[in-house]
NUGUSE-990544 format. One record per residue (C-alpha): x, y, z; residue in one letter. Coordinates in steps of 0.1 Angstrom, whole numbers, padded with zeros to 4 digits, always signed. Layout:
residues N
XYZA
...
***
This chain:
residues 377
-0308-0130-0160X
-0304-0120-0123X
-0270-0130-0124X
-0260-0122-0155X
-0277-0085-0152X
-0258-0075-0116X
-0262-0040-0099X
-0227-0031-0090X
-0236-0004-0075X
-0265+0001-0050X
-0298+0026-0063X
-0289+0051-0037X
-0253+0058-0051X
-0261+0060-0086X
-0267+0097-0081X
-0226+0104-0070X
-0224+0093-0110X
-0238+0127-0121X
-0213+0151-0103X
-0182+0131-0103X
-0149+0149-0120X
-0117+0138-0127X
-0091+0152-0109X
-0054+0146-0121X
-0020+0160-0132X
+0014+0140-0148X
+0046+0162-0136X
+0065+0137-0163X
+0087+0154-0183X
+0083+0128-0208X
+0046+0134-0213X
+0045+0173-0211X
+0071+0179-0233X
+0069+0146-0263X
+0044+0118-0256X
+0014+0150-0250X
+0023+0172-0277X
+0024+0138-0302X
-0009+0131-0292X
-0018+0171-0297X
-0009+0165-0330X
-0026+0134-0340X
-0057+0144-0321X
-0061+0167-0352X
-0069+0136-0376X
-0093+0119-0351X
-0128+0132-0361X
-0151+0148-0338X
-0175+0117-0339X
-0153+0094-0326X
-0161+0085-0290X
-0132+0083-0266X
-0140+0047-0252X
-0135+0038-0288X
-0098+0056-0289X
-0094+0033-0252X
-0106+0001-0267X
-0083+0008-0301X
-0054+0012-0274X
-0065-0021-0260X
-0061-0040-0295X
-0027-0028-0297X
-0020-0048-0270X
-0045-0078-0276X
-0028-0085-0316X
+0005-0092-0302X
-0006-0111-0271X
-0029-0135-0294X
+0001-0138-0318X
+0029-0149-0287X
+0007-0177-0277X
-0001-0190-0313X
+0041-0188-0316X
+0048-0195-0285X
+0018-0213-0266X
+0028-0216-0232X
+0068-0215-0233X
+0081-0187-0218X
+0112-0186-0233X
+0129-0193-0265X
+0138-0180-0300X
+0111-0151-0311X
+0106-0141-0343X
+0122-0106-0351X
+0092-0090-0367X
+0069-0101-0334X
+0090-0083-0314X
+0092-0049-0334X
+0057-0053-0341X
+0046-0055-0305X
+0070-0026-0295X
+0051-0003-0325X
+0016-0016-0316X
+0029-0011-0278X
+0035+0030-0286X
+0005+0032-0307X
-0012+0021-0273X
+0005+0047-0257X
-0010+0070-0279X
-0045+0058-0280X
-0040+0066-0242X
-0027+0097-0240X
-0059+0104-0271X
-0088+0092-0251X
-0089+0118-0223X
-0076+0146-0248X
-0109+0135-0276X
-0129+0132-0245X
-0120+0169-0233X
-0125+0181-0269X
-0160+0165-0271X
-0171+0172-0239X
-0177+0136-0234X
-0156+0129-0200X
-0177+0104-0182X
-0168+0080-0152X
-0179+0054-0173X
-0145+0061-0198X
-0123+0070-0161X
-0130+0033-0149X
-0123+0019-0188X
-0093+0036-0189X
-0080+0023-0157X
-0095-0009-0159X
-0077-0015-0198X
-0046-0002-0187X
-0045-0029-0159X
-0051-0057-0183X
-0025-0043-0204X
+0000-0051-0174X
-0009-0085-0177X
-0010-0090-0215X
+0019-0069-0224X
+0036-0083-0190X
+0033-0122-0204X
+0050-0107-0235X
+0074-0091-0217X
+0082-0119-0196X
+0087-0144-0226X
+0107-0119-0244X
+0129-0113-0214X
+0132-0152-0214X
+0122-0153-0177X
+0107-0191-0186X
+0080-0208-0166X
+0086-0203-0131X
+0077-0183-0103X
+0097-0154-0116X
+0075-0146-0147X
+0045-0143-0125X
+0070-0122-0096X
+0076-0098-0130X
+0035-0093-0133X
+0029-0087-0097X
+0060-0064-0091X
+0042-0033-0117X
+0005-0044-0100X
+0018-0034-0068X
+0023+0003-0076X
-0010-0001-0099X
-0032-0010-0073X
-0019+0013-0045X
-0023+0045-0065X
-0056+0032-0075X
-0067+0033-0041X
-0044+0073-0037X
-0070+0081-0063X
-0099+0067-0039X
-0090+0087-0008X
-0075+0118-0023X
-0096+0115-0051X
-0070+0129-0074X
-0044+0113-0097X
-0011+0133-0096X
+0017+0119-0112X
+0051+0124-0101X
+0080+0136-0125X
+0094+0100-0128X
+0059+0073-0133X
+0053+0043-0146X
+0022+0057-0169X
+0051+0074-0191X
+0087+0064-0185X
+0074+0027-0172X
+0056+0024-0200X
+0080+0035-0229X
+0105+0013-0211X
+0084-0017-0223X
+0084-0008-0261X
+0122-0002-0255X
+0130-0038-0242X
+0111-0051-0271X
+0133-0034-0297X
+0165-0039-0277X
+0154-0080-0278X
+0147-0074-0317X
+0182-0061-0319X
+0198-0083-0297X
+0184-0115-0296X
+0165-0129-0269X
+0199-0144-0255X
+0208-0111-0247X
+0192-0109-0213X
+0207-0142-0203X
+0245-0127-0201X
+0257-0124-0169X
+0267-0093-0152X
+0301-0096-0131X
+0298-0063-0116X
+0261-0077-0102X
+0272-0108-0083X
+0271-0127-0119X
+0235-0121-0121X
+0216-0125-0159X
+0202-0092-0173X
+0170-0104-0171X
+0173-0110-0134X
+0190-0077-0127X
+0162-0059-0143X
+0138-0078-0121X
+0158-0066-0092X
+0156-0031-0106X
+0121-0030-0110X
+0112-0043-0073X
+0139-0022-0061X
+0121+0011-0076X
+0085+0000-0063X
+0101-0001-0031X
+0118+0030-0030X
+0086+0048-0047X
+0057+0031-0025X
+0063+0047+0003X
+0054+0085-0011X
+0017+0069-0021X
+0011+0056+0014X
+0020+0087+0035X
-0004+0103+0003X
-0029+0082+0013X
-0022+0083+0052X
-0032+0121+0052X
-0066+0109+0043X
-0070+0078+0061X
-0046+0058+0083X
-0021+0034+0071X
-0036+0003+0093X
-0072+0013+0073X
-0052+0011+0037X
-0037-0020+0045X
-0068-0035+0055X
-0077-0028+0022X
-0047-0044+0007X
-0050-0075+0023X
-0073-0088-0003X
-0048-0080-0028X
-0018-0096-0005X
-0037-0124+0001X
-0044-0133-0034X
-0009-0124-0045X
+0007-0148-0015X
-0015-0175-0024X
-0003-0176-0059X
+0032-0175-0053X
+0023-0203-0021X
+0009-0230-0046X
+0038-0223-0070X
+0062-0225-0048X
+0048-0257-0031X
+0030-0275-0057X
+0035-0313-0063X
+0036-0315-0095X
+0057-0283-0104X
+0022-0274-0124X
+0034-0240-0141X
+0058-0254-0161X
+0029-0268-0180X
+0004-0237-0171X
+0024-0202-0168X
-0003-0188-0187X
-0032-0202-0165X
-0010-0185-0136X
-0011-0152-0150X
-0045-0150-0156X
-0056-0162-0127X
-0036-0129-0105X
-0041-0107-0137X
-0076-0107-0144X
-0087-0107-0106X
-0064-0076-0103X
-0079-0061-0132X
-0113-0065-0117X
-0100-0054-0082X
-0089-0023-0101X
-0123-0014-0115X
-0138-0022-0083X
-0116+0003-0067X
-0123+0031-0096X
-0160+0020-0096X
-0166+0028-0058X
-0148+0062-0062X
-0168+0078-0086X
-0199+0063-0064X
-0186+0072-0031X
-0193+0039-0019X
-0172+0023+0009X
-0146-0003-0001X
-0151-0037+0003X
-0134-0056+0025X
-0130-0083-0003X
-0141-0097-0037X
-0160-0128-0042X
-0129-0145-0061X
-0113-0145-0030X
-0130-0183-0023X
-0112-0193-0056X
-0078-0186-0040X
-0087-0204-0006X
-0098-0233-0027X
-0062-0227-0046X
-0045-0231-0006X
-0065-0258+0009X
-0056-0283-0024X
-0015-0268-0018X
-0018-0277+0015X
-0034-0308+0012X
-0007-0319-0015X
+0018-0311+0012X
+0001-0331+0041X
-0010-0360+0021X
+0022-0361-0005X
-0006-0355-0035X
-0032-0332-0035X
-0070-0337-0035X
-0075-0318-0068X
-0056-0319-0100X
-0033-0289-0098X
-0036-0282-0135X
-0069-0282-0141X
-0078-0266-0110X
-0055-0237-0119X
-0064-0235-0154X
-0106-0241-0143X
-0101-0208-0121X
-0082-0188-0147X
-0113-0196-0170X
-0135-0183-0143X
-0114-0152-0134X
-0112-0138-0172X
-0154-0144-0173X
-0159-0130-0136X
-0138-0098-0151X
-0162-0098-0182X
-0192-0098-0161X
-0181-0070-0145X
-0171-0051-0171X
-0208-0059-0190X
-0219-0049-0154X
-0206-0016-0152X
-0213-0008-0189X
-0249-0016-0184X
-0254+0001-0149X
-0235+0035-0164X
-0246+0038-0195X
-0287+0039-0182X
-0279+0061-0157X
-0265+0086-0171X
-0280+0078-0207X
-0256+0076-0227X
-0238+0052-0252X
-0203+0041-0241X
-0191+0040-0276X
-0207+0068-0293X
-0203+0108-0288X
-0235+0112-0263X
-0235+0154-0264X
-0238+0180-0292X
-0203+0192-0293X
-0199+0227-0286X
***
């Protein structure tokens, strides 16, 4: 049980849990003027005894059905024919998400139920949903398995993970007028219907005006091009709180992981994503996931951050058996099950800490994460 029951955060900064506030705006056009006013309007048929963790986790399924279905269709092809009514299913389920998201905060305002507990769900889901959607995405953009699909995961985690930590230091989320929370996100159930209409052949046509590039490839272009042309407002965000060697101190977890990843599949023997994409992506997915919640869980305890996660050892083991393949022409471990073995551990390591949190919260501050906790007034 000492394990399994683990204090995330220490006794003396359980206290920070009873004043924290969120603190956030979204300038987005989008939102303010159609995706907020929707969710207005359905907020009226969501009864006052519905928790707002419950309208987060409901978000979450939206995304879980489709994801469970692709690999029962798909398994761990990346590419190929999809079924028409998958992919206007998962673009419906993905804007019912975006609904559920936009209701959660709204239900918890209305309730009087806002707790750091539902901030650090909230974030936490919507970073798995980069991953689960993301595999979607990436199979439906017919990216295939190679080191691109898991370049198209990392690419929106980036931005994810960097205004995680804005939040951290300015301890405020403000959304610009163009973010990925609204526009990025609607963007995903849009690709999904245009691949329903089109075909999933449609984003292998070449573009002569883009040095013959395929569609799917251009948009991969696009989407780095706008995290690199947006990244630079977060950092001189954060850099009024903190400098910018500090911040990337605290990236280099993140980096490191990320470089490792892209290292072994870039350098591996045996070419072992072509057999385990998935295994890839949920290896970087779930340990960003976590990283996320860290991140959001030491903010609302103003708690320092840490230099680095546990998992990190996972992703030296990860290098030392690359490199060894490279020295020694084969490498000491079998790639595949060493890759799939850590993506095992990585999706329990994130449950633990999600169990953790839960747990730790919920006693503190007494109160049930998926139940309304206060009279409503």
């Amino acid at each position: 049980m000492k394990y399994i029951n683990y204090d995330f955060i220490s006794s003396d900064h359980l206290k920070y849990l009873h004043t924290y506030r969120y603190k956030g705006s979204d300038l987005s056009l989008l939102y303010n003027y159609i995706l907020s006013p929707i969710a207005e309007y359905c907020l009226k048929f969501v009864p006052l005894n519905v928790a707002p963790n419950v309208l987060t986790l409901l978000g979450l399924i939206c995304i879980i059905i489709p994801h469970i279905v692709f690999y029962f269709i798909m398994g761990d092809t990346f590419n190929g024919f999809i079924p028409n009514w998958l992919l206007w299913l998962t673009a419906i389920l993905h804007m019912l998400y975006m609904n559920f998201d936009n209701l959660d905060g709204k239900q918890a305002r209305r309730t009087r139920n806002s707790s750091p507990l539902g901030m650090i769900l909230d974030h936490n889901f919507d970073s798995m949903i980069i991953l689960l959607q993301g595999t979607n995405l990436t199979t439906a953009m017919q990216i295939g398995n190679n080191i691109f699909s898991v370049v198209l995961y990392i690419i929106p985690s980036i931005p994810f993970y960097l205004i995680a930590h804005e939040e951290y230091y300015t301890h405020e989320m403000n959304l610009p007028i163009l973010n990925a929370a609204a526009e990025g996100t609607i963007s995903v159930a849009i690709f999904f219907a245009i691949t329903a209409y089109f075909g999933c052949d449609w984003w292998l046509i070449k573009l002569p005006t883009f040095y013959e590039l395929q569609i799917n490839h251009f948009v991969l272009v696009a989407f780095a091009s706008s995290v690199i042309i947006t990244m630079p407002s977060v950092i001189f965000k954060i850099s009024k709180f903190t400098s910018v060697s500090s911040l990337f101190k605290q990236l280099r977890y993140f980096l490191f992981c990320n470089a490792v990843i892209l290292y072994n599949i870039y350098f591996s023997k045996t070419n072992v994503i072509e057999q385990h994409v998935r295994a890839y992506m949920y290896t970087v997915g779930f340990t960003m996931s976590k990283s996320v919640g860290i991140v959001a869980l030491n903010h609302v305890c103003n708690t320092p951050l840490p230099a680095y996660l546990n998992s990190i050892y996972f992703f030296i083991l990860l290098l030392i058996n690359t490199i060894s393949g490279q020295i020694l022409g084969q490498s000491i471990l079998n790639e595949g099950i060493l890759i799939q073995l850590i993506a095992l551990l990585s999706i329990f390591i994130h449950i633990h800490f999600l169990y953790n949190i839960g747990r730790q919260i919920s006693n503190e501050l007494n109160i049930k994460i998926f139940e309304i906790n206060k009279p409503i007034k």
